[in-house]
N, C-alpha and C positions, 0 to 999 in steps of 0.2 A: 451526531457527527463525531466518528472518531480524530482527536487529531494528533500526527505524528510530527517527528524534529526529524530535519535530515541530519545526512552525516552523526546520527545517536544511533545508539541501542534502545529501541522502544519496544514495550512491553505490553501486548492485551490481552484483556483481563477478560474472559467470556463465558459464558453461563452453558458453553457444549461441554464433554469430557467425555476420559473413557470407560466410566463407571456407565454412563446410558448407551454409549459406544460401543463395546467392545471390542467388534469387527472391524474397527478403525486404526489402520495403522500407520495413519498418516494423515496430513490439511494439504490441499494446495491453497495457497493464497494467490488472488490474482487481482492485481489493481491495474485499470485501464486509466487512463489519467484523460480529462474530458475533452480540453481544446486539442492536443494531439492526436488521442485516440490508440498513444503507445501505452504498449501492454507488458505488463511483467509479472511474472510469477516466482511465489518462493514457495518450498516442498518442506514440509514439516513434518519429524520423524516421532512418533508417540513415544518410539522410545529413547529417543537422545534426552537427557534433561537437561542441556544447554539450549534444546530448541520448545521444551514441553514441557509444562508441571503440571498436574491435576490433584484435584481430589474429590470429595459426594458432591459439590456442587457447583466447580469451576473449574476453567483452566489457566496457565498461564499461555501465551504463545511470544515468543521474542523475536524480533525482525533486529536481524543482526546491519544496519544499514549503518554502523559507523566502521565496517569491514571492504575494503579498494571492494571494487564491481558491484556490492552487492547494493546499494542506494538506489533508488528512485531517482530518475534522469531529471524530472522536472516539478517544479514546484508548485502550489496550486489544489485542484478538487479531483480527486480520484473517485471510480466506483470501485468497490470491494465484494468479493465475492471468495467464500470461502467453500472449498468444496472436501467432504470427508472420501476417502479413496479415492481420490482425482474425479468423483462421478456422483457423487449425493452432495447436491447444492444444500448445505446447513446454515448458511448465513451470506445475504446482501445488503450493502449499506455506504454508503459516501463516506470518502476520510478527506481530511485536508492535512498536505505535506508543507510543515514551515519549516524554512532554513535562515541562516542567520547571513549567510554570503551566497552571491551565486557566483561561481567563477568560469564562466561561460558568456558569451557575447550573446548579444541581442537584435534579432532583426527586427525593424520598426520598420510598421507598415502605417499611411498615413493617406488619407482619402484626400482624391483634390476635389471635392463639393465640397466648397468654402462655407455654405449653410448648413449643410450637414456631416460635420466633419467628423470622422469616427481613428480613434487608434488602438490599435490590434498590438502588443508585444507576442513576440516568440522566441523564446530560448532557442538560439544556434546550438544545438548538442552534435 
């Protein structure tokens, strides 16, 4: 399990690159977040080095997510799926996003089966 900080700059560290690569000019990253099922993606340039480092046997990738808009809406277990030219799936896997605040209200949902009581949070975004 990968896990990320909100509102940081997190940094993974993954065993693709574009030494076995080549033809790669690019990652999408696409994390579906589980109870929502909101989706976002970020586009990674092979050759910006603010977003990509490589070398024979690894990359860097950086999720710039302490940048306004660019953060994961919500906190919790994501799926992760990395795709090389928006189209060769090279890596899936669960990440969990932890934040320190959340600064968003919350809807609380709250079963009235007194014996079976169940409660659901959900971030109002």
């Amino acid at each position: 399990m990968i896990i990320l900080q909100k509102g940081q700059e997190n940094e993974l560290v993954m065993n693709i690159n574009n030494n076995s690569r080549i033809d790669f000019t690019g990652y999408t990253l696409t994390f579906t977040h589980t109870l929502s099922q909101e989706a976002k993606s970020y586009n990674i340039v092979t050759s910006n080095p603010a977003q990509y480092n490589d070398n024979e046997r690894y990359c860097e990738i950086i999720l710039p997510l302490d940048l306004p808009g660019q953060d994961l809406n919500y906190e919790g277990q994501y799926t992760l799926e990395i795709f090389g030219n928006d189209t060769d799936l090279v890596f899936t896997g669960i990440v969990r996003l932890d934040g320190t605040t959340e600064n968003n209200s919350i809807i609380e949902y709250i079963s009235d089966n007194e014996d079976n009581e169940q409660y659901i949070y959900i971030q109002d975004y």
